[in-house]
N, C-alpha and C positions, 0 to 999 in steps of 0.2 A: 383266722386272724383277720381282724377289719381295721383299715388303716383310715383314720379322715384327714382329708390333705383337704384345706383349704376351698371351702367346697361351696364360696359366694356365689351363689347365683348358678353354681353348676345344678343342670336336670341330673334326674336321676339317669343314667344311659353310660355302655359299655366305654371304657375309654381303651385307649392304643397304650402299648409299654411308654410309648417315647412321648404320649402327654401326662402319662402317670411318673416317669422319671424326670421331667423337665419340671411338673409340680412340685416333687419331692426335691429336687436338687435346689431349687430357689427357698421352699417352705424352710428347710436346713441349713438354707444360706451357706452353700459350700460349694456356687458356680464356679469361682475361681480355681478351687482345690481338685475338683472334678475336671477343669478345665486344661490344667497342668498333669492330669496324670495321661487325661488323652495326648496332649503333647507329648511327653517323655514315651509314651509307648509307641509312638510314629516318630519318633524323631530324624531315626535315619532315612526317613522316606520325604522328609522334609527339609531336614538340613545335607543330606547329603551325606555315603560312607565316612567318607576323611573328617568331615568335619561337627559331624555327631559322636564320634569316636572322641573327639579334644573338647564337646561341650554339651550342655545338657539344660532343659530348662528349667528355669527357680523357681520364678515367681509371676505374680500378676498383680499389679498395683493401679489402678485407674487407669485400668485399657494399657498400659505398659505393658509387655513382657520383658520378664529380665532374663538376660540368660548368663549363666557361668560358662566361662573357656578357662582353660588352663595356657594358656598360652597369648602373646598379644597374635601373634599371626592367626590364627583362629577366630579371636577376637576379631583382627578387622576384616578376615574372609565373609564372617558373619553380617559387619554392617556395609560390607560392600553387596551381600546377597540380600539386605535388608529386603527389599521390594518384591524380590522371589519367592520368601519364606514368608513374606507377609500376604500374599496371594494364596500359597497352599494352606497356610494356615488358617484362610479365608473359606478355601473349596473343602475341608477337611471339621472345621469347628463350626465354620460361620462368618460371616460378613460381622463387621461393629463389635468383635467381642476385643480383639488384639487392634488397637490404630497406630504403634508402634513400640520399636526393640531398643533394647538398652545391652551391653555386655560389659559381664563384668569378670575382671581375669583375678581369680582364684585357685589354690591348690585345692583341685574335686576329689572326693574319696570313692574309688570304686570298686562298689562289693560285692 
C-alpha cells in the first residue's frame, strides 16, 4: 500500500512514524480531533483523580480548550488549576497548541 502525503519538496528518504503521522494528521486536517483524543485519554494525569472524574474535554476552537464539568465546583476547580493544566498540557501535546480553557457546566453522559 503507497500512501502520498504531501510530498513538496520532500527527497526521496526514510521518514520517522511521528513525521509521517504529523503529515498525515495536518494533510486530513484533523489536528484538533487527534488533539482531544490525546487529552481525554490522559486526562486524569492532567486534571487530577477528583476532578477528571466530574469533567472531560470537548473541544478545541482557536487555541481554546473547552472542557464539560458536571458540576460548577468542578468547573471552578478547573479555572482555578487553569495554569497547571495548561502547563502539562504543554509538557504532554506541546507548547502553542492550547493558549487557553474555557468550562462549561453540562449533564456528561458516561458510557
Amino acid at each position: 500500500m503507497n500512501f502520498k502525503i504531501n510530498n513538496n519538496g520532500r527527497k526521496q528518504r526514510l521518514l520517522s512514524f511521528n513525521e509521517l503521522m504529523a503529515d498525515v494528521i495536518n494533510e486530513l486536517n484533523i489536528k484538533d480531533d487527534f488533539f482531544i483524543i490525546m487529552l481525554k485519554n490522559n486526562w486524569e494525569k492532567i486534571a487530577g483523580g477528583i476532578v477528571s472524574v466530574h469533567s472531560v474535554p470537548d473541544r478545541i476552537f482557536k487555541n481554546i480548550l473547552f472542557i464539560s464539568a458536571d458540576h460548577s465546583v468542578y468547573a471552578n476547580e478547573i479555572i482555578m488549576m487553569k495554569n497547571i493544566i495548561l502547563q502539562k498540557i504543554g509538557d504532554s501535546i506541546g507548547q502553542n497548541i492550547i493558549k487557553t480553557v474555557k468550562v462549561e457546566i453540562r449533564h456528561l453522559n458516561w458510557h
